[in-house]
C-alpha positions as a Markdown table, in Angstrom:
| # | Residue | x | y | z |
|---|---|---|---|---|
| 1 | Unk | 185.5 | 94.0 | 135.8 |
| 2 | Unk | 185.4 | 96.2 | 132.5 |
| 3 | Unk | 187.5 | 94.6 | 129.7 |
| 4 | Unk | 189.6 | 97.7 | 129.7 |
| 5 | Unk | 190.4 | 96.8 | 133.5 |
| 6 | Unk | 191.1 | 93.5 | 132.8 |
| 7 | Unk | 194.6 | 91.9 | 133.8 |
| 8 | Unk | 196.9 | 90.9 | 130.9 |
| 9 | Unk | 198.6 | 87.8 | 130.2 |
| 10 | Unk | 201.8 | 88.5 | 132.2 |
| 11 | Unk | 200.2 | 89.4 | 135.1 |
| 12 | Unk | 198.0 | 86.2 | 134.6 |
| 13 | Unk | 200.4 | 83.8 | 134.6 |
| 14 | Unk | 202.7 | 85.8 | 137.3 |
| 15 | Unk | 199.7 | 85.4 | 139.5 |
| 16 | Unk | 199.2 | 81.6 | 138.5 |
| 17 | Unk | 203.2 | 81.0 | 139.4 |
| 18 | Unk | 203.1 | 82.4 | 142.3 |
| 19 | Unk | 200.0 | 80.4 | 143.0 |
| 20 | Unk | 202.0 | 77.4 | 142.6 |
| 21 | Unk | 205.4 | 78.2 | 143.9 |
| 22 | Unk | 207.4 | 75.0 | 143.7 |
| 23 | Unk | 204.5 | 72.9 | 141.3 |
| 24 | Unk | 206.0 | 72.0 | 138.2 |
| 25 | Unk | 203.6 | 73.5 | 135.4 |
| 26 | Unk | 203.2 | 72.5 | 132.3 |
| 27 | Unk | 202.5 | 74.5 | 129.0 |
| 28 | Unk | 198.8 | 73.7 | 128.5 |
| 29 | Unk | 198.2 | 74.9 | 132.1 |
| 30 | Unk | 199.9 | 78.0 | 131.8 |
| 31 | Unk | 198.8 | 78.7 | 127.8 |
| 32 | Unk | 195.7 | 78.4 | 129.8 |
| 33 | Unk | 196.1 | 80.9 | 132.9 |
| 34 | Unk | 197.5 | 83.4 | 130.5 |
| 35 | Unk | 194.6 | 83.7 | 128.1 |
| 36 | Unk | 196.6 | 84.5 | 125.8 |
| 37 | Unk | 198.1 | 81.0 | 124.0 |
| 38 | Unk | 200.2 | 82.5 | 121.0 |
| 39 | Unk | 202.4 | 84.2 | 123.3 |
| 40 | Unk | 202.7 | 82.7 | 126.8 |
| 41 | Unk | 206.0 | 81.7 | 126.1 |
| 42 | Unk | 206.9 | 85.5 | 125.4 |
| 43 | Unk | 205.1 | 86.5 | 128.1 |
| 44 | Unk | 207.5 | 84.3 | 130.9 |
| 45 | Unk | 210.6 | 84.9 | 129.4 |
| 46 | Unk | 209.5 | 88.9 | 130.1 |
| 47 | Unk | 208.7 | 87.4 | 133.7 |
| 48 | Unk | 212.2 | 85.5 | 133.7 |
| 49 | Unk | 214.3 | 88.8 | 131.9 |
| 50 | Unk | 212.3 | 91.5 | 132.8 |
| 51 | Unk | 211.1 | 90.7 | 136.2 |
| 52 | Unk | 213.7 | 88.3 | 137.8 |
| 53 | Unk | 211.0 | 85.9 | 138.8 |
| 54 | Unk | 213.8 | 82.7 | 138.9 |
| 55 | Unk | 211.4 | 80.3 | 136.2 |
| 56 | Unk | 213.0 | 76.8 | 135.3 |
| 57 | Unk | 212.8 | 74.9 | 132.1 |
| 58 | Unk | 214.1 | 71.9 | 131.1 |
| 59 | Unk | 217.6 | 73.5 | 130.2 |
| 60 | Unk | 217.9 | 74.6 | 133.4 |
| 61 | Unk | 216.8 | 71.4 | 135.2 |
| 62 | Unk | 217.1 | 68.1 | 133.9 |
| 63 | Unk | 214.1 | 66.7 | 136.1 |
| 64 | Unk | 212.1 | 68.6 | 134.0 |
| 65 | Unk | 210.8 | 68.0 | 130.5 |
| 66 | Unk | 210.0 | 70.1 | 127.4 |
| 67 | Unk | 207.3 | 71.8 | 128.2 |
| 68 | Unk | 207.7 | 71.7 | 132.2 |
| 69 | Unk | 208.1 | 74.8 | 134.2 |
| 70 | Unk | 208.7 | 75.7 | 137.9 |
| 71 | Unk | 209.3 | 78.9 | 140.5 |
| 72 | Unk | 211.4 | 78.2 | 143.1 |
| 73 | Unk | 210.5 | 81.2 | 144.9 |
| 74 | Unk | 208.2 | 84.5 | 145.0 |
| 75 | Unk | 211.5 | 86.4 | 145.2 |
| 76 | Unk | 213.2 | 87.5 | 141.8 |
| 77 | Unk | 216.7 | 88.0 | 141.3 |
| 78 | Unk | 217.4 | 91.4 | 140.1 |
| 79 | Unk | 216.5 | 92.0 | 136.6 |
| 80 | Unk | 217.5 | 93.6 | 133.6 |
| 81 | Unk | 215.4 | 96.3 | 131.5 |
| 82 | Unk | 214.7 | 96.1 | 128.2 |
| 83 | Unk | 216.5 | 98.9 | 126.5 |
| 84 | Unk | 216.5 | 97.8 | 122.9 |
| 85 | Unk | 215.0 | 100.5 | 121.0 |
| 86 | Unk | 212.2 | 100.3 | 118.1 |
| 87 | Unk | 214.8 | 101.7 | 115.6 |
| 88 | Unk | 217.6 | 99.3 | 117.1 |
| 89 | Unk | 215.1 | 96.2 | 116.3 |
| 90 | Unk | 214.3 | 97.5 | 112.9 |
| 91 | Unk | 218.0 | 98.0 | 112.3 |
| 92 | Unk | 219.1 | 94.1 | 113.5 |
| 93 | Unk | 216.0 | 92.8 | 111.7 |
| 94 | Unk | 216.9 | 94.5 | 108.4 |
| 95 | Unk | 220.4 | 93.4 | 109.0 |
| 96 | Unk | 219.6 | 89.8 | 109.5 |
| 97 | Unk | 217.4 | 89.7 | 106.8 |
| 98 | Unk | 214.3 | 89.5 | 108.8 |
| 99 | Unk | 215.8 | 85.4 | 108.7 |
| 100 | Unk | 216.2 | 83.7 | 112.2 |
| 101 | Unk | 220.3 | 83.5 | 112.8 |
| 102 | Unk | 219.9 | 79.7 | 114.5 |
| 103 | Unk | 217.1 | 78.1 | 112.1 |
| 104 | Unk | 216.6 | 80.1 | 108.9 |
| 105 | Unk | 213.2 | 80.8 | 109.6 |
| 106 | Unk | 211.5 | 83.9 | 107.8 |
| 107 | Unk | 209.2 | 85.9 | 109.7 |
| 108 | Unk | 205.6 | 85.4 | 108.6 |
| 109 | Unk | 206.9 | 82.1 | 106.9 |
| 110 | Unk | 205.2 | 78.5 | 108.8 |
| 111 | Unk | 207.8 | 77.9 | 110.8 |
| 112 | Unk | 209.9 | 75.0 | 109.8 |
| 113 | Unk | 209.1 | 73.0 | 112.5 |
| 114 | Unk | 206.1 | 71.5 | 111.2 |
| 115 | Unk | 204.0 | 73.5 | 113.5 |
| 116 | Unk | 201.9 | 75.1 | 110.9 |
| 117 | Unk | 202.1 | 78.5 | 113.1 |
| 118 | Unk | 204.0 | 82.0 | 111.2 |
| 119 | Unk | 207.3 | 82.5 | 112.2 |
| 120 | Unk | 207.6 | 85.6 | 114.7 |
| 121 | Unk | 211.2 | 86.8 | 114.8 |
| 122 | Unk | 212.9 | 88.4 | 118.2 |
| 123 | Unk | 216.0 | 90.1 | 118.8 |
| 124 | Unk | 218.4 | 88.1 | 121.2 |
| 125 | Unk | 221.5 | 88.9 | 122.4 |
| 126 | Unk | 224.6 | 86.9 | 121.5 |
| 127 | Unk | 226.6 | 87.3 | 124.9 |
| 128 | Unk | 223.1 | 87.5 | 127.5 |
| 129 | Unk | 222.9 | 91.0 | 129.6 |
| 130 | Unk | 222.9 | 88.5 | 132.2 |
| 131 | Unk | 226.6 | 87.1 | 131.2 |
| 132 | Unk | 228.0 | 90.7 | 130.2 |
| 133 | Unk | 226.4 | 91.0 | 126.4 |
| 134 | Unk | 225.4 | 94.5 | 125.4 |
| 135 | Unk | 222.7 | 96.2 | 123.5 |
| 136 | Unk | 225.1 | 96.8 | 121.1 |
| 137 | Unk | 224.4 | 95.9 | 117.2 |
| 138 | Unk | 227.1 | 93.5 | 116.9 |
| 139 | Unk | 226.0 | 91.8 | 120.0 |
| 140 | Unk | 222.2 | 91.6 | 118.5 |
| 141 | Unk | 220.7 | 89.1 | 116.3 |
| 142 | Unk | 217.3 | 88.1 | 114.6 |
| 143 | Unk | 215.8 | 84.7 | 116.3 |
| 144 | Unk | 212.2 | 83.2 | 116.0 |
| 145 | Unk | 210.4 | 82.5 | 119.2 |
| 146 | Unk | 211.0 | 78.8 | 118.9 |
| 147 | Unk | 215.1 | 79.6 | 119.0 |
| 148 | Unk | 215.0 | 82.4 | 121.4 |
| 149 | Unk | 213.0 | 80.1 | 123.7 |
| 150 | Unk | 215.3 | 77.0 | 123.6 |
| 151 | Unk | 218.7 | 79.4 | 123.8 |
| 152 | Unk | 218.3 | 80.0 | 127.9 |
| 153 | Unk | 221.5 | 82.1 | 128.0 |
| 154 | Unk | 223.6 | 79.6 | 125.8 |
| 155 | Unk | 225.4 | 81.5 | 123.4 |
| 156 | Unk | 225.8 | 79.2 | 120.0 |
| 157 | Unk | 228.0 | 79.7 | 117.6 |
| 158 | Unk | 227.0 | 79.6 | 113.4 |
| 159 | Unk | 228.7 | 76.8 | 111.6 |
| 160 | Unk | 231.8 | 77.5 | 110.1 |
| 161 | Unk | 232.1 | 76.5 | 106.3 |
| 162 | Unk | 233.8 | 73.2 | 106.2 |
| 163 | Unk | 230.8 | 72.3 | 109.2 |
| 164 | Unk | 228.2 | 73.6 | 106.9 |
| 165 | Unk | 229.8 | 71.8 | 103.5 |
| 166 | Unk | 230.1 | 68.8 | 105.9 |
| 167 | Unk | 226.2 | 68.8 | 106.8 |
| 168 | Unk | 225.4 | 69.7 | 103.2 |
| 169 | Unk | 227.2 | 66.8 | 101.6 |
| 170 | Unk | 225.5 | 64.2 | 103.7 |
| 171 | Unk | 221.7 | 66.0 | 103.5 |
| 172 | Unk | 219.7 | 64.3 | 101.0 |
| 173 | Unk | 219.7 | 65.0 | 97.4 |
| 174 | Unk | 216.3 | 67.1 | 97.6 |
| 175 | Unk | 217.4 | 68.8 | 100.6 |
| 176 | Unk | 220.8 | 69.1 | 98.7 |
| 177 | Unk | 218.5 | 70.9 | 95.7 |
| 178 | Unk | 216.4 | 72.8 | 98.6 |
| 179 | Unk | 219.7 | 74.7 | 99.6 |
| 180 | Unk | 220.6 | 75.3 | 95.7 |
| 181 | Unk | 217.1 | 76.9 | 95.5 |
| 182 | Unk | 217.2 | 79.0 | 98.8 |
| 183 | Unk | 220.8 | 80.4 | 97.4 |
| 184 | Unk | 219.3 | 81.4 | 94.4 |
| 185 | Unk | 216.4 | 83.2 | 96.2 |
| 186 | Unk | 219.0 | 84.9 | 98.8 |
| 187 | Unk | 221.6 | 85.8 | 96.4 |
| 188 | Unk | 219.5 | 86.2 | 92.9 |
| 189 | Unk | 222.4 | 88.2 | 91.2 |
| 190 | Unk | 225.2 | 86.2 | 92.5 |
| 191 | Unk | 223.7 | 82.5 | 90.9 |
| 192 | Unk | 222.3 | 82.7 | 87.6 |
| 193 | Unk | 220.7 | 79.4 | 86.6 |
């Protein structure tokens, strides 16, 4: 087959689940059918959102672990398209900061998960398409691939300020200084040292 007729990684691993209908999977076995590691996780949450294929995780099933996935069946559930425009993204992504809404990451930052990989942000919806959301702005946000993975249709909701002064006062006194720091870099003409 030329390498210009090759199959990409979604249809890859769409072939590999529905080899194994009903196998729980794990991530180094699908990172592995796909070809493609960096973004096999992108690539099944297109075959989950964009496709219907009905693909469990641990926040779906409590059986499984971090890391563990499984098709139930070859059939998938209607599906949504993906209508959010380049100049929507670029808009929400500005807007946010190009900063994850959930973790803080900044994209092309080393995540701060200790990963060593570059933070790659996405735009997820706060109220899913699947639970009514919109495409709307104000129902769009900035989230790194590590936030949008875990979310699984669970809208959470940002700290409110006595939460957030809560989990500051009890942080550690360099972590205390590492959010002084970050304020000053976010807000440079607000803080003056």
């Amino acid at each position: 087959m030329a390498k210009d007729m090759e199959p990409g990684s979604k249809s890859k691993l769409r072939e590999f689940f529905l080899a194994n209908i009903g196998r729980v999977l794990n991530s180094d076995e699908l990172k592995a059918a796909s070809g493609n590691k960096a973004e096999f996780a992108r690539r099944i949450r297109e075959l989950r959102d964009e496709e219907g294929y009905r693909i469990l995780t641990h926040n779906d099933r409590s059986s499984l672990k971090p890391g563990q996935y499984l098709l139930e069946t070859s059939v998938p559930k209607p599906a949504f398209e993906r209508n959010i425009s380049k100049e929507t993204r670029a808009y929400v992504l500005d807007r946010n900061g190009f900063t994850c809404q959930m973790c803080g990451a900044v994209a092309g930052e080393p995540h701060p998960d200790g990963s060593g990989r570059r933070t790659r942000l996405h735009i997820g919806h706060i109220i899913d398409k699947s639970k009514g959301g919109s495409d709307d702005y104000s129902n769009l946000r900035a989230l790194c691939s590590v936030c949008n993975e875990g979310l699984s249709n669970i809208p959470q909701m940002r700290p409110d300020l006595k939460k957030l002064l809560i989990d500051i006062r009890r942080a550690k006194t360099e972590d205390q200084l590492a959010v002084l720091e970050w304020l000053r870099q976010k807000f440079p003409d607000k803080l003056k040292k």
